[in-house]
MIFI-599964 format. One record per residue: x, y, z of N, C-alpha, C in turn; residue in one letter. Coordinates in Angstrom, 1 decimal. Layout:
BEGIN
((X, Y, Z), (X, Y, Z), (X, Y, Z), 'A')
...
This chain:
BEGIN
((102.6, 96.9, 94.6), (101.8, 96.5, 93.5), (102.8, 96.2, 92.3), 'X')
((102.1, 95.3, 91.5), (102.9, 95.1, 90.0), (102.8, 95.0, 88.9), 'X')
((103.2, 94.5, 88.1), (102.3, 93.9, 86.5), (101.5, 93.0, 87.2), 'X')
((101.9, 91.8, 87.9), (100.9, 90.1, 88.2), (100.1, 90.8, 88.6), 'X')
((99.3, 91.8, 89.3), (98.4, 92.5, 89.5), (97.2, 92.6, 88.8), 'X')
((97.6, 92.4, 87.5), (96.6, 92.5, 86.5), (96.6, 91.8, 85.1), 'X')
((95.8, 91.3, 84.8), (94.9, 90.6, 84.1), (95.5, 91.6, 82.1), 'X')
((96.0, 91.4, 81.0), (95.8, 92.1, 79.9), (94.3, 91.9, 79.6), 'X')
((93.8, 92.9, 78.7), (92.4, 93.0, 78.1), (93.0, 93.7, 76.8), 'X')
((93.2, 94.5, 76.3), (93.2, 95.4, 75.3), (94.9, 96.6, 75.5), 'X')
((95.0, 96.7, 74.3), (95.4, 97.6, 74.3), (94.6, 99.1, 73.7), 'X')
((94.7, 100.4, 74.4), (94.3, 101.3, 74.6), (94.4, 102.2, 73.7), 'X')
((95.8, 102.4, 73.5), (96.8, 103.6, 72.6), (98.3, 103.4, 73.1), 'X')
((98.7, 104.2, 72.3), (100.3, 104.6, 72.2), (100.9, 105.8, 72.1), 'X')
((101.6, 106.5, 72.5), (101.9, 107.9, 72.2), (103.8, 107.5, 72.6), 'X')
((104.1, 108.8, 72.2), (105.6, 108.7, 71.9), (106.4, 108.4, 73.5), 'X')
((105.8, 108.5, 74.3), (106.6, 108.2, 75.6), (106.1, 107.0, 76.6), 'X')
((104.4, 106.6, 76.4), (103.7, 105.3, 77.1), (103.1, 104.7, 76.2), 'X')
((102.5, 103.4, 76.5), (101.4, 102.7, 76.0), (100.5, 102.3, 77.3), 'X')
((99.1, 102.6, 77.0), (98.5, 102.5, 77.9), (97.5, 101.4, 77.9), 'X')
((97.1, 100.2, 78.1), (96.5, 99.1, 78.5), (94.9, 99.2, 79.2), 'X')
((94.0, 98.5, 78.6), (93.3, 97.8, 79.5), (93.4, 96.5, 80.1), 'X')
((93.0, 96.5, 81.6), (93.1, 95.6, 82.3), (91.9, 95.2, 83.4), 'X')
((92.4, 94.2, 83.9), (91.3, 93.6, 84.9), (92.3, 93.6, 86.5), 'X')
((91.8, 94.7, 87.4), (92.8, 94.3, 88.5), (92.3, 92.8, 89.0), 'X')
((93.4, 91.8, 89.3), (93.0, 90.6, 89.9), (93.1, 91.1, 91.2), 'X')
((93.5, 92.1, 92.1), (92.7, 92.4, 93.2), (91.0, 92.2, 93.5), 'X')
((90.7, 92.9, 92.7), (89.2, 93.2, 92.9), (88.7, 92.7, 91.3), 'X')
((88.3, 91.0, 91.4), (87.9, 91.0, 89.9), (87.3, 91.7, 90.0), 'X')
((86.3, 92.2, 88.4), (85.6, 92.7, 88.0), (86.1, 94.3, 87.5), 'X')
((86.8, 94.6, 88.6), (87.3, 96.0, 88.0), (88.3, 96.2, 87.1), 'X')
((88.0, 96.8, 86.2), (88.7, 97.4, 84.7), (89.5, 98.7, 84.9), 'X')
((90.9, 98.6, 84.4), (91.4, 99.6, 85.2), (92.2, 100.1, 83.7), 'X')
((93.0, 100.9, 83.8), (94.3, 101.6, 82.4), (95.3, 101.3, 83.1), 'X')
((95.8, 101.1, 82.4), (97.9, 101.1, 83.1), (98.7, 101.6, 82.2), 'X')
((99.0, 102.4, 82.5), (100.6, 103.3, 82.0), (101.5, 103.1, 82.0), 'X')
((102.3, 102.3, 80.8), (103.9, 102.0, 81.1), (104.2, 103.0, 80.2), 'X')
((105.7, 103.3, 81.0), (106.3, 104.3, 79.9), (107.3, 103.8, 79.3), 'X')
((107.6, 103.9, 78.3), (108.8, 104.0, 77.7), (110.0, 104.1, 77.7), 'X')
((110.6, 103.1, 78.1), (112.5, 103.2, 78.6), (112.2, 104.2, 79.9), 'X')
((111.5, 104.7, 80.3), (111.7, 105.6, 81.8), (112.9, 105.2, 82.7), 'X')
((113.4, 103.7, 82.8), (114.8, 103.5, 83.3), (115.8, 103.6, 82.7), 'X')
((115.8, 104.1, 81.7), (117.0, 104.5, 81.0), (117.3, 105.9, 80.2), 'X')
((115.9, 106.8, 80.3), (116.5, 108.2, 79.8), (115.6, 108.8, 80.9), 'X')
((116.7, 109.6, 81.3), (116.3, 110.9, 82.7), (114.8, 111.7, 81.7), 'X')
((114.9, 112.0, 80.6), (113.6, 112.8, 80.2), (112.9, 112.0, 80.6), 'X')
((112.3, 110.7, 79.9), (111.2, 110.2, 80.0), (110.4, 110.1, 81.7), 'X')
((111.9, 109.9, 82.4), (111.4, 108.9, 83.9), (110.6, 110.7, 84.1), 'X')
((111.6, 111.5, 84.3), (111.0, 113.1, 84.5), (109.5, 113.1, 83.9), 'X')
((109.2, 112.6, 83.2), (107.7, 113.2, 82.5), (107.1, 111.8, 83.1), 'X')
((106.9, 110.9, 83.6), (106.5, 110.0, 84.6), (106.2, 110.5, 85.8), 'X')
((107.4, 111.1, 86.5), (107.1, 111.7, 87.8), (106.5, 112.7, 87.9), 'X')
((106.5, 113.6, 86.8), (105.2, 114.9, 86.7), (104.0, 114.4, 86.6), 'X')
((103.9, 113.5, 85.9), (102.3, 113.1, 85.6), (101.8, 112.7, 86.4), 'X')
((102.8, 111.6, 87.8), (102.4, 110.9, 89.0), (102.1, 112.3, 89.7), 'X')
((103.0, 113.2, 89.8), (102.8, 114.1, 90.9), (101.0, 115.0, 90.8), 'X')
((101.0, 115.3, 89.3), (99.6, 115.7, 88.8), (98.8, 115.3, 89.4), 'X')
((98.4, 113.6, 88.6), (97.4, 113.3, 89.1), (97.3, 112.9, 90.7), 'X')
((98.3, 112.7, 91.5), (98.0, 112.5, 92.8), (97.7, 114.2, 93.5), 'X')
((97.4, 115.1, 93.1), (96.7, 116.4, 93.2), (95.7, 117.0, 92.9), 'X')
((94.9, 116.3, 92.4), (93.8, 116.1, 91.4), (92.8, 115.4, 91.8), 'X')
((91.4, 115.7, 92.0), (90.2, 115.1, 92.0), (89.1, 115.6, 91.3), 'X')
((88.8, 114.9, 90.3), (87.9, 115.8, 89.6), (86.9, 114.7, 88.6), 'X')
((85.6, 114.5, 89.1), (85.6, 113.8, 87.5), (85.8, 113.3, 86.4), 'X')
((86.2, 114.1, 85.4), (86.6, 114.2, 84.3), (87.8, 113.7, 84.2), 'X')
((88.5, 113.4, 85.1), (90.3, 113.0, 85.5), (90.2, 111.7, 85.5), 'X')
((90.7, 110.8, 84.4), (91.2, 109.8, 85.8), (91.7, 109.5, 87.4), 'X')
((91.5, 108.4, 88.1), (91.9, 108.6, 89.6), (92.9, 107.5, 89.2), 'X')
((93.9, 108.0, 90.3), (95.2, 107.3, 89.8), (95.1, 106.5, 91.3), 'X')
((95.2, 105.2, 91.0), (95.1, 104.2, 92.3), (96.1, 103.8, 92.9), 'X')
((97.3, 104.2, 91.6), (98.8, 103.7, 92.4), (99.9, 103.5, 91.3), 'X')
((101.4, 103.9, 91.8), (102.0, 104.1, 91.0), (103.5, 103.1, 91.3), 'X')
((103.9, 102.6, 90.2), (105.0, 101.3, 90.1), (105.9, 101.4, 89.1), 'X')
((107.0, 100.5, 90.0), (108.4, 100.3, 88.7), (108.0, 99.3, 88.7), 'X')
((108.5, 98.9, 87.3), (108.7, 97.5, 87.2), (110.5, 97.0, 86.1), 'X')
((111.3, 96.4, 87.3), (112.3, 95.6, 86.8), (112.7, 95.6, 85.4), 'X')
((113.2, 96.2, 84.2), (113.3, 96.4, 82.3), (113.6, 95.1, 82.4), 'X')
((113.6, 94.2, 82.9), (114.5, 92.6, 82.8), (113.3, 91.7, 83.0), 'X')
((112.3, 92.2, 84.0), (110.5, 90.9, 84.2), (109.7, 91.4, 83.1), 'X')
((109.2, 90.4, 82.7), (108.0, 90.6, 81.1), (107.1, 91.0, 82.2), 'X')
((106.9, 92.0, 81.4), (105.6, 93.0, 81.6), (104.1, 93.1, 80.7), 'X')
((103.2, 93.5, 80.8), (102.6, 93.4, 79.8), (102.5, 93.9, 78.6), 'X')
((102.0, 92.5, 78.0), (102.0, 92.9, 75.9), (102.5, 94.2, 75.7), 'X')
């Protein structure tokens, strides 16, 4: 999986370590999904660390209330990514 994956819509929020996106997976038009990029995660060990906790969370997790995490990616600091 990657960024070309998906379609920009909106931006969502921002908090001090991601910005989180709405999108349209071009997999399956029609579905509207969130994407989490984090912040420099390839360049300071804290950040990538609080990335890989949150991957490990939610792939342990089913619950309504939760988002469902459909899948988890690097992407290259050097390919445009989205907005």
């Amino acid at each position: 999986m990657s960024c070309q994956n998906f379609t920009y819509l909106a931006t969502v929020g921002e908090g001090a370590y991601a910005v989180v996106y709405q999108c349209e997976d071009n997999r399956a038009p029609g579905r509207q999904v969130a994407v989490k990029m984090f912040k420099s995660a390839h360049e300071h060990a804290k950040v990538m660390a609080l990335a890989v906790r949150e991957i490990r969370l939610l792939r342990s997790v089913a619950h309504p209330n939760i988002i469902n995490l459909l899948d988890a990616f690097t992407v290259r600091p050097t390919l445009p990514a989205l907005p």
